[in-house]
C-alpha positions in Angstrom: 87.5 111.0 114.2 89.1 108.2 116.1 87.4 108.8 118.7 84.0 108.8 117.0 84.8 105.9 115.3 85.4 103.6 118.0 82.4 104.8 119.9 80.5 104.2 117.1 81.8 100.7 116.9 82.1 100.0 120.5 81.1 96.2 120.9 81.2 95.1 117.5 84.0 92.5 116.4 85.4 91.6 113.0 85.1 88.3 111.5 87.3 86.6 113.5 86.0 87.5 116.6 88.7 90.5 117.1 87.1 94.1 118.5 86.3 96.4 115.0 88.5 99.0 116.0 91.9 97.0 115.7 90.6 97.4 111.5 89.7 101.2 111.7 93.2 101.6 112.9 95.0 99.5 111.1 93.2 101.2 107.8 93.4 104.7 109.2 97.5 103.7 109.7 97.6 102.3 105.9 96.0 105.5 104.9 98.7 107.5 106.3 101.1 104.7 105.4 100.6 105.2 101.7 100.8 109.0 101.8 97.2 110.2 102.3 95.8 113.4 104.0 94.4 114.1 106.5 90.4 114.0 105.0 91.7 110.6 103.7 92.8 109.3 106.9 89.1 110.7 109.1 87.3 108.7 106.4 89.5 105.6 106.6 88.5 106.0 110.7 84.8 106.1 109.6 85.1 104.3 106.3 82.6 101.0 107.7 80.4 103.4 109.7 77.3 104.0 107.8 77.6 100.7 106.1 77.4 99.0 109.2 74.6 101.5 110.8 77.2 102.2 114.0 76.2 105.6 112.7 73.1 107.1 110.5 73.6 108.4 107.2 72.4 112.1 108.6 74.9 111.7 111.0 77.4 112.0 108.0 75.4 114.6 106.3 75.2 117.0 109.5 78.8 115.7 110.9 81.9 118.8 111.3 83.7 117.1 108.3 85.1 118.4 105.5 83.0 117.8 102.4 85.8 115.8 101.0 85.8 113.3 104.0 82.3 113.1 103.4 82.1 112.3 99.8 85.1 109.6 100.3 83.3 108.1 103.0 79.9 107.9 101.1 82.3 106.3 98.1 83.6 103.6 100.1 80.0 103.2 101.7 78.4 99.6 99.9 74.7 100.2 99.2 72.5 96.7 99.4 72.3 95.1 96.3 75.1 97.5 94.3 76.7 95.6 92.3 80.5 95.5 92.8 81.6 97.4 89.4 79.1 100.3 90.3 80.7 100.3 93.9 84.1 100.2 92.1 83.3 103.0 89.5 81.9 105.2 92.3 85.3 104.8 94.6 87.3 105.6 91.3 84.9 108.8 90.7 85.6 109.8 93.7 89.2 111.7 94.6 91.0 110.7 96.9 88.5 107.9 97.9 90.8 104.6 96.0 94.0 105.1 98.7 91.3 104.8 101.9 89.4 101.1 99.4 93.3 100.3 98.3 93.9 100.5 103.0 90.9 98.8 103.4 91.1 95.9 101.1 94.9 95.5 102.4 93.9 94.9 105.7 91.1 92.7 105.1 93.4 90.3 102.9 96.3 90.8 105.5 97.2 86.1 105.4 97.4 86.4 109.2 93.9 88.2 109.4 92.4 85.5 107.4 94.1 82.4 108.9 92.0 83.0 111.9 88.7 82.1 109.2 87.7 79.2 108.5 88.6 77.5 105.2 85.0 78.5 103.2 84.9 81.9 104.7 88.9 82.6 103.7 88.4 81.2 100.1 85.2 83.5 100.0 86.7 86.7 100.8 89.8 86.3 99.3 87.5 85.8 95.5 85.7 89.1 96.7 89.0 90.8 97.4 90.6 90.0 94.2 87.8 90.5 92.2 87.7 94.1 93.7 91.2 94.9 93.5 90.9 94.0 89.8 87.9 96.1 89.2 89.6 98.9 91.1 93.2 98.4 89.0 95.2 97.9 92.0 97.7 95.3 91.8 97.8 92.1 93.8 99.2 92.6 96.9 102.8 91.8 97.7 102.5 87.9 99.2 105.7 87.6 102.2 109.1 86.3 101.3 108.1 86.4 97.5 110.9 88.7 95.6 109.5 89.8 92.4 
């Protein structure tokens, strides 16, 4: 799936100006990180791939996955206008689907990630990944040199 994945994504850069695929990765290696399969860790490679039309949804439909990686990947997928508990409920609904969000959401609230965003944009995200986290019943993540 990796290599899928960055093809899909080939050009496209995060936020910050970084290439995409440096955050498939590092949410594929979270996946596996934190225990997950191998369906878990195909969908964390393709996990922003419909949402960001680098590939079709009947790509995903027709695509030599297992139906698990396909049903975690359409969980993680946001749909325009879904309202974050609905897009929270569905990951929960879905097994297997929370450890490839719980990757995700690490990586995206990863301090040296957002240091390279400006001031608005970092205070913006970092309310959207809360909020999710929260909805999702994940704790807050580990902040460095705190000892709890």
């Amino acid at each position: 799936m990796e290599a899928i994945a960055r093809a899909a994504h080939e050009g496209q850069t995060d936020k910050a100006g970084r290439p995409y695929a440096e955050h498939l990765r590092a949410v594929a290696e979270g996946v596996r990180a934190r225990g997950g399969d191998a369906d878990q860790i195909a969908a964390a490679w393709l996990h922003d791939a419909v949402e960001d039309d680098a590939l079709p949804p009947h790509w995903l439909r027709d695509a030599p996955l297992s139906r698990r990686t396909k049903d975690i990947v359409r969980a993680v997928t946001k749909r325009p206008g879904e309202p974050p508990e609905a897009y929270a409920g569905r990951i929960l609904a879905t097994p297997g689907a929370l450890l490839v969000k719980e990757a995700d959401l690490a990586h995206n609230a990863d301090p040296a990630r957002l240091a390279a965003l400006d001031a608005p944009t970092r205070t913006r995200l970092t309310g959207k990944y809360t909020r999710m986290r929260t909805l999702l019943g994940l704790p807050a993540p580990a902040r460095p040199g705190r000892r709890d």
